[in-house]
C-alpha positions as CSV (number, residue, x, y, z in Angstrom):
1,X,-28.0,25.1,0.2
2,X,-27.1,21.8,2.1
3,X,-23.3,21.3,2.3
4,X,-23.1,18.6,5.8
5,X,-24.7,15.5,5.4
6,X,-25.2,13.0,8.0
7,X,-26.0,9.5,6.3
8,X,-27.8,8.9,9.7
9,X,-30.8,10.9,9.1
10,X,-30.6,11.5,5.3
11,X,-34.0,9.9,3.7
12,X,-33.4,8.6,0.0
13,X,-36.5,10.1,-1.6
14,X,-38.9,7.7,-3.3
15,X,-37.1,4.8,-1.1
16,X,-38.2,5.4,2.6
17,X,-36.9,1.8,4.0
18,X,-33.4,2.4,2.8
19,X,-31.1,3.7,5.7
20,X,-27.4,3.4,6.1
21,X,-27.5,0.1,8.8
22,X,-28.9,-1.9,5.4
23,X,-27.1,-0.2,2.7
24,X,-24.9,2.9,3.1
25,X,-24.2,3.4,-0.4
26,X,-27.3,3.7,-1.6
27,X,-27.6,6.9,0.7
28,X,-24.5,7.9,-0.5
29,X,-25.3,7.5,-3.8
30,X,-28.4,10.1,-3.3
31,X,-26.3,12.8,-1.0
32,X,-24.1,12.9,-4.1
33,X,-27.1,13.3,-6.7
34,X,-28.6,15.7,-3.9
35,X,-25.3,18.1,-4.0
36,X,-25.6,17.4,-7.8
37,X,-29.1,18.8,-7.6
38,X,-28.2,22.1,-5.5
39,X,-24.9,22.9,-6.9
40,X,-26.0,23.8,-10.3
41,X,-23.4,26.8,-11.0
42,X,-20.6,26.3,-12.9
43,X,-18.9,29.2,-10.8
44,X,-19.5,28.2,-7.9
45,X,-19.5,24.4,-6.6
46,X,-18.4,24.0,-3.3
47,X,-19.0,20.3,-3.3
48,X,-19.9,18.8,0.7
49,X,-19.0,16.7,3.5
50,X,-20.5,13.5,4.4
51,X,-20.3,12.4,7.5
52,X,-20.3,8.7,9.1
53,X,-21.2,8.7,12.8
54,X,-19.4,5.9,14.4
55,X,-22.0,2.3,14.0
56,X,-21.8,-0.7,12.3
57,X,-23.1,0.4,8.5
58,X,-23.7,-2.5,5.5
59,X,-22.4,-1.1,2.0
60,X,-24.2,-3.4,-0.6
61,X,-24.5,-0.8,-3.5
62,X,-20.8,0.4,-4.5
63,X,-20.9,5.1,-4.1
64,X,-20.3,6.4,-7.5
65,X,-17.9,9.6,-6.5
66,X,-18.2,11.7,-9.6
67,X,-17.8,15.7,-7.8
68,X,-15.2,17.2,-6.8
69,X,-14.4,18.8,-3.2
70,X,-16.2,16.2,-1.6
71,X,-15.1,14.6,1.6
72,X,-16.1,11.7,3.3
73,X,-15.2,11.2,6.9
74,X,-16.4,9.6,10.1
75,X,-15.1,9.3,13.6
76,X,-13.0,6.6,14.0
77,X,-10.7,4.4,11.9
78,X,-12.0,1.3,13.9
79,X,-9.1,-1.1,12.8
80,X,-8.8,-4.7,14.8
81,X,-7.4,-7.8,13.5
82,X,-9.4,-10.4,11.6
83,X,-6.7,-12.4,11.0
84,X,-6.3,-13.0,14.6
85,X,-9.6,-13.8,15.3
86,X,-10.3,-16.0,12.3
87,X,-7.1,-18.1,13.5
88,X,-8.2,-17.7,17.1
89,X,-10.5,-20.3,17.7
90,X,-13.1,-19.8,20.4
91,X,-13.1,-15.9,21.2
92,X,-16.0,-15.7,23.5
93,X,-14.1,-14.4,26.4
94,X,-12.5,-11.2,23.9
95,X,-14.0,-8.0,24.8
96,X,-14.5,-7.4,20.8
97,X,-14.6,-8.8,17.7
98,X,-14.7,-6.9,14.8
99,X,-13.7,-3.6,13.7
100,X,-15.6,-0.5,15.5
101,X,-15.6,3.3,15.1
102,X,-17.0,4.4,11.7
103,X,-17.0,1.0,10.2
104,X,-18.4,0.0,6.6
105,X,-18.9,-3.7,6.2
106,X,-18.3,-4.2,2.0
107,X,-20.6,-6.5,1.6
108,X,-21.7,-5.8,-2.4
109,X,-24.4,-7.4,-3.9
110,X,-24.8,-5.2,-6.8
111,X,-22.3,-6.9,-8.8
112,X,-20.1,-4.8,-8.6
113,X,-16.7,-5.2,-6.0
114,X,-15.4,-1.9,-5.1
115,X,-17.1,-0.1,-2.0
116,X,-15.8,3.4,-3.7
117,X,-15.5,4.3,-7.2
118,X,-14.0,7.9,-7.8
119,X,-14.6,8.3,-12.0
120,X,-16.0,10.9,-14.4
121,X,-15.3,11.1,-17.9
122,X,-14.6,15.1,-19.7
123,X,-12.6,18.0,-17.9
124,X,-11.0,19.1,-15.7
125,X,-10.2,16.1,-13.7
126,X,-11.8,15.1,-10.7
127,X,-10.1,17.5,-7.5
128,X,-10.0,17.3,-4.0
129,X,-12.0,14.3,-3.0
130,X,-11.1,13.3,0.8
131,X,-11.4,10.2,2.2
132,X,-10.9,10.2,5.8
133,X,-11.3,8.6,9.4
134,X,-13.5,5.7,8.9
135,X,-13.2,2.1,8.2
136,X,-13.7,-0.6,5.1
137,X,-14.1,-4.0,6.6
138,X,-14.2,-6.8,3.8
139,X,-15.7,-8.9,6.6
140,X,-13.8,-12.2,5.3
141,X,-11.9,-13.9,3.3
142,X,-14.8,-16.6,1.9
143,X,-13.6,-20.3,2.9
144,X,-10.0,-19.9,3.5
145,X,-9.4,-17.0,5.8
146,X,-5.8,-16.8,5.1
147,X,-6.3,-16.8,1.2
148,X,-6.4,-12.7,1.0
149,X,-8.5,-13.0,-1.7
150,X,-12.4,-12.0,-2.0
151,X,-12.6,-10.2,-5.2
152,X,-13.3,-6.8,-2.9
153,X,-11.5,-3.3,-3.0
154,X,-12.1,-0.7,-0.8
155,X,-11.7,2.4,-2.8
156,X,-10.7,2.4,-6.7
157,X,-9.9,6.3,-8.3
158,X,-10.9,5.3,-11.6
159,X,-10.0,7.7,-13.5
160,X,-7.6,11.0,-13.6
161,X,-7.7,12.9,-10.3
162,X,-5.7,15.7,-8.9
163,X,-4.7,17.1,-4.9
164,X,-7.2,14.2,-3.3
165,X,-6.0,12.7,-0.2
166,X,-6.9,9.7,1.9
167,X,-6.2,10.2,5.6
168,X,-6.5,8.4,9.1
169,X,-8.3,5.6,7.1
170,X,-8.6,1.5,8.3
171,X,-8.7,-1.4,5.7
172,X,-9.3,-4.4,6.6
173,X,-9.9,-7.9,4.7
174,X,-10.0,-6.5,1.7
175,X,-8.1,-7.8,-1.6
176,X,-7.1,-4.3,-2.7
177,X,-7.6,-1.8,-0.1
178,X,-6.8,1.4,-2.4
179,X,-6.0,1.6,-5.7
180,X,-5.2,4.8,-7.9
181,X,-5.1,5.6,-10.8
182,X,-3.0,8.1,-12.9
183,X,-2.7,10.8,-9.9
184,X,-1.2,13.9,-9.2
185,X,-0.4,15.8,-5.8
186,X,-2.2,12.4,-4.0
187,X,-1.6,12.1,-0.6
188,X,-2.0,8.9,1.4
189,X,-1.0,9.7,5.2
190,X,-1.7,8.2,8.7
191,X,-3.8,5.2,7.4
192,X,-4.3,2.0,9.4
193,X,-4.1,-0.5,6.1
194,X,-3.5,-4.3,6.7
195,X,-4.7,-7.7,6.7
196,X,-5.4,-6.6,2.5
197,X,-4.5,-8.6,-0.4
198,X,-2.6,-5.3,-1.6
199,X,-2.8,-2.4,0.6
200,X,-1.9,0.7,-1.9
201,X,-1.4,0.5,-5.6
202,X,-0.7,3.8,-7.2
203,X,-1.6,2.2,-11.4
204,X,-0.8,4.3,-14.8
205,X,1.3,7.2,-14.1
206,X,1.2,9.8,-11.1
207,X,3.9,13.1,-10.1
208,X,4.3,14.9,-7.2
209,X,2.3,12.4,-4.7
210,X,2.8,11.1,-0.9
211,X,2.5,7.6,0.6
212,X,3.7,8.7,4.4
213,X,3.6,7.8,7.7
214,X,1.0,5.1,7.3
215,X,0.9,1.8,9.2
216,X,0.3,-0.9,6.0
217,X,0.5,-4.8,5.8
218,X,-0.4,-6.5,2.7
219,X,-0.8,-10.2,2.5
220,X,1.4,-12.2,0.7
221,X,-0.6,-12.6,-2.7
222,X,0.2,-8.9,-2.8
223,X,1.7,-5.3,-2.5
224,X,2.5,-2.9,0.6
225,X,3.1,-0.1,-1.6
226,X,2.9,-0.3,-6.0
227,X,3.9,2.6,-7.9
228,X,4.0,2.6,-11.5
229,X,4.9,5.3,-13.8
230,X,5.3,8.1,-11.3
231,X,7.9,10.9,-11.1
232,X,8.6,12.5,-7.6
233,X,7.0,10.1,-5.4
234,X,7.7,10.3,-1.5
235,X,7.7,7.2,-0.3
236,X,8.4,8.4,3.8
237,X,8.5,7.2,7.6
238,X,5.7,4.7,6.9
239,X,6.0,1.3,9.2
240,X,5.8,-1.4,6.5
241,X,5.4,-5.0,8.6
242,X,4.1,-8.2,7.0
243,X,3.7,-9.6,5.4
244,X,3.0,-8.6,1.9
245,X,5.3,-9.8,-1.1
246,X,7.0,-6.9,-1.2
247,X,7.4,-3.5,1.3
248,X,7.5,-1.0,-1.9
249,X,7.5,-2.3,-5.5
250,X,8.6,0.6,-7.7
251,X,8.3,-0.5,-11.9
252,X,9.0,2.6,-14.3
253,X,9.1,5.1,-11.6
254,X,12.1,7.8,-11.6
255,X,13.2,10.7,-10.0
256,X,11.1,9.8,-6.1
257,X,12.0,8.9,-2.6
258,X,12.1,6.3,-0.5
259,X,13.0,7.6,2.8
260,X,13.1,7.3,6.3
261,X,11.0,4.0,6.6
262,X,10.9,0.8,8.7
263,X,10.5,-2.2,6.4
264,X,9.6,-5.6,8.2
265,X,9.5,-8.9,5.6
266,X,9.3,-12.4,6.1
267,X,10.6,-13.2,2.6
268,X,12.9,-11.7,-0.3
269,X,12.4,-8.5,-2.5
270,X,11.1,-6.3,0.2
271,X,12.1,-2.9,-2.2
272,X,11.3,-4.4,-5.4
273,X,12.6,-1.7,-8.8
274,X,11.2,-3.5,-11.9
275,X,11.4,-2.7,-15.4
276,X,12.8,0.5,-15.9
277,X,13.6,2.7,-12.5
278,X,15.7,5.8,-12.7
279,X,17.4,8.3,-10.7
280,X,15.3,7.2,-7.5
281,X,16.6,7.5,-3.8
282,X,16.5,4.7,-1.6
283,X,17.9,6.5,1.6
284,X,18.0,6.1,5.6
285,X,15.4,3.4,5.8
286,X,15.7,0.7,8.2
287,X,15.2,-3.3,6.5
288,X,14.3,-6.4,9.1
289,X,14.4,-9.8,7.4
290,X,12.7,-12.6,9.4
291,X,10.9,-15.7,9.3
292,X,7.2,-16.1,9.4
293,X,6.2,-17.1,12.9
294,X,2.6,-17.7,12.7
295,X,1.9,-21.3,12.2
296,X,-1.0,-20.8,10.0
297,X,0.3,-18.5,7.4
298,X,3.9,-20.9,7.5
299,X,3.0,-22.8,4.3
300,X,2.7,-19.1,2.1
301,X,5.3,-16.8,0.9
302,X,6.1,-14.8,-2.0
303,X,7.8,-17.3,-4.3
304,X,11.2,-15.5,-4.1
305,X,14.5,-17.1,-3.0
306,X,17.1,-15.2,-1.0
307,X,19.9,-14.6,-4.0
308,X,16.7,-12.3,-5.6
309,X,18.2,-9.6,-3.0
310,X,16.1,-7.5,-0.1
311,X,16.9,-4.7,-2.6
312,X,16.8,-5.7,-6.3
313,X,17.3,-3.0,-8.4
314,X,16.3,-2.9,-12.4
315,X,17.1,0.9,-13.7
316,X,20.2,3.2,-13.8
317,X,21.3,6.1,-12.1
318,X,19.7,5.2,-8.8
319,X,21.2,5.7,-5.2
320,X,21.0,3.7,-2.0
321,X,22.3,5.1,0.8
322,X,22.7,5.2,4.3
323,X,20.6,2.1,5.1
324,X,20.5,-0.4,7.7
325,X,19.8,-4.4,6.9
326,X,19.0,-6.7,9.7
327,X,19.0,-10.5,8.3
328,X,17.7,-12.5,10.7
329,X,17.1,-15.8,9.2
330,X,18.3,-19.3,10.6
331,X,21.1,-20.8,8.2
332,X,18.3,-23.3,8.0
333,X,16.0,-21.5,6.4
334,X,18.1,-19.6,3.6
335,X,17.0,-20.7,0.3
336,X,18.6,-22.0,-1.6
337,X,20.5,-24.1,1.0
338,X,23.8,-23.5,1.6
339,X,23.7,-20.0,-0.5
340,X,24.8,-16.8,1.1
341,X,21.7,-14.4,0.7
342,X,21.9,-11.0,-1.4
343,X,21.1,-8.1,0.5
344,X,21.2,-5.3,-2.8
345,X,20.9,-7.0,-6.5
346,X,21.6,-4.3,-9.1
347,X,20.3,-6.9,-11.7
348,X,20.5,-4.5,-15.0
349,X,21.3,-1.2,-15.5
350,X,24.1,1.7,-15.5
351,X,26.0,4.1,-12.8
352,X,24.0,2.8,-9.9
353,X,25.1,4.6,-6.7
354,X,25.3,2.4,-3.7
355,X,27.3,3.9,-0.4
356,X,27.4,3.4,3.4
357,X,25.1,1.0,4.4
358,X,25.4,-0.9,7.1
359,X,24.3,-4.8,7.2
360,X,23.9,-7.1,10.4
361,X,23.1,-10.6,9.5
362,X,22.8,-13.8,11.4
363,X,24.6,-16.6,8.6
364,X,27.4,-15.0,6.3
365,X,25.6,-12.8,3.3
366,X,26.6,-11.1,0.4
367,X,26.0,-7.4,0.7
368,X,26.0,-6.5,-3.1
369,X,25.7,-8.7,-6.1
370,X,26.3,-6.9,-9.8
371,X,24.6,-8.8,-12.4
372,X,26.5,-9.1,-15.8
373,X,24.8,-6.8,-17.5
374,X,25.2,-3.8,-15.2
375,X,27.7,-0.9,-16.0
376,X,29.2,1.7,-14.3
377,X,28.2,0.9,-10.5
378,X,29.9,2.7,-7.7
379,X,30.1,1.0,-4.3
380,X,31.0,2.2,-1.4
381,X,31.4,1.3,1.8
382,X,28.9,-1.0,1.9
383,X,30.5,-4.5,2.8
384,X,33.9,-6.1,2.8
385,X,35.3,-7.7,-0.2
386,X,34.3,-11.3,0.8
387,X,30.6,-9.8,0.9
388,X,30.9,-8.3,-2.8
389,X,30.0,-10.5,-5.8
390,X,30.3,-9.0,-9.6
391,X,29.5,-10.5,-13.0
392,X,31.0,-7.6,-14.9
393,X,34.4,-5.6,-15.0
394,X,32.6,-2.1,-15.2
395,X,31.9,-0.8,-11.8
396,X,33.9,0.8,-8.8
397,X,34.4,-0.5,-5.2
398,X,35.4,0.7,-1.9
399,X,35.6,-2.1,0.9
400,X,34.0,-0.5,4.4
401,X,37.3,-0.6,6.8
């Protein structure tokens, strides 16, 4: 029984002139219907690997994942900036281009937009699939390079999946680089993700998962990190850099951990807790607030003023703690002129939990803002009293010396 696969010199039967250079998925496609084909036992499927030697491959036919224990791994995440180069001008002199090492140009014309779909209907859910050490290139961004949008993910779990992980990956140019859906025990670690629409978007409902130590940045049309509906996330020691509309966007997530990261923004909202977010920890991470730089992407932004907050909290019973805000923004540029900017917003809820943080900022801020709906809020040690604002009479406060 054949368990490695190399999509180099794998023949799809019946279809001699396919090969990976013109379309990778198709071969794909039959490895998996080959493993289908072998694996027969209902005691005993091992599932395979398939492996991508590093080249330049063309993915025109999206891979239908539908086994488990299946991985899918090359050599090399390949990840290089197209946004540079697209804004570059003449590059003839560069020793490169485009993305290298195991590298997948999505370039679907089957009419369908995601390189990878992991789905399969019935039980048990699909297990185990690994993604790992090669790269999605989305090639471009149509007329407007800047836009982040082509209509093009890279992979899309479809439907419910359990322990899969996604590891040492690159994403580039593509509107959604990975997108799962209702998950449990995911891992997403040391990816290269950036230059996306949205980079990861955990969708439905999810426990026990990982996003950590990753290197992600979304565009602004979209999200660094989306997680809805899951309990006992770990959100940890990922470097989050522009300049997506928001770092981490939690909306009806409770009970997980943001921890230990290094969040970069050029704009408002950079931990975003929408809707309903409860008993979440939003501890140790590090928050820089700056302007956009690069003249070409100077027009965009996320559509968020600076009284929205760099942390705007909807939910109750959450803590943040032991954080450090840099605001680096010229007087300037705060919008609304002449406003101090919010650093937290606890826009709604009850006995929210906000203690020794430290914030550094280059114009006069307002290190916590209570909305007047919010109850119970303890605060401590995280600004002087000129830096606190409250709409309501329910809450607690403790000036830092």
């Amino acid at each position: 029984m054949t368990s490695v696969y190399d999509v180099t010199t794998w023949s799809v039967p019946g279809n001699p002139s396919a090969t990976p250079y013109n379309d990778i998925g198709l071969i794909i496609n039959s490895i998996i219907a080959d493993v289908k084909s072998q694996q027969t036992s209902q005691a005993s499927k091992p599932g395979a690997v398939v492996y991508i030697p590093p080249g330049d491959y063309s993915l025109k036919t999206r891979v239908n994942v539908d086994i488990s224990f299946l991985t899918i791994r090359g050599s090399g995440h390949g990840f290089t900036s197209s946004s540079i180069r697209y804004n570059a001008g003449n590059t003839s002199s560069w020793h490169e281009i485009n993305p290298g090492g195991s590298r997948i140009r999505v370039e679907n014309t089957d009419g369908n937009t995601d390189a990878f779909r992991v789905f399969r209907t019935g039980d048990p859910r699909l297990s185990s699939i690994i993604f790992q050490n090669f790269c999605l290139d989305g090639v471009s961004f149509n007329s407007n390079q800047n836009s982040y949008v082509n209509g093009k993910t890279g992979i899309r779990f479809d439907s419910a999946n359990d322990s899969c992980r996604i590891e040492g990956m690159g994403m580039v140019y593509l509107e959604h680089g990975l997108v799962v859906r209702d998950t449990d025990a995911l891992s997403v670690s040391g990816n290269f993700l950036a230059e996306c629409g949205s980079c990861i978007e955990l969708t439905g409902s999810g426990q026990a998962s990982k996003v950590t130590d990753n290197l992600i940045g979304a565009g602004y049309v979209g999200f660094s990190i989306f997680a809805e509906g899951h309990m006992g996330l770990l959100v940890a020691a990922n470097n989050v850099f522009p300049r997506g509309k928001s770092s981490v966007h939690f909306k009806n997530c409770t009970r997980s951990s943001i921890t230990a990261n290094r969040f970069h923004a050029f704009y408002p909202g950079m931990v975003n807790f929408e809707d309903s977010c409860t008993e979440n920890l939003l501890g140790s991470n590090h928050f820089l607030r700056q302007m956009e730089p690069f003249d070409p992407l100077k027009p965009y932004n996320n559509g968020l003023d600076d009284l929205f907050g760099l942390v705007h909290i909807v939910g109750s019973a959450n803590t943040v703690t032991g954080n450090h805000f840099s605001y680096d923004v010229p007087s300037a540029s705060v919008k609304p002129q002449g406003q101090k900017p919010t650093i937290v917003l606890v826009a709604s809820g009850a006995n929210n939990y906000i203690a020794v943080n430290n914030t550094v900022a280059s114009v006069p801020v307002n290190t916590v803002v209570l909305d007047g709906s919010t109850t119970g809020t303890k605060i401590l040690d995280s600004g002087t009293s000129a830096e606190f604002v409250q709409y309501t009479s329910s809450y607690s406060f403790r000036a830092t010396p």
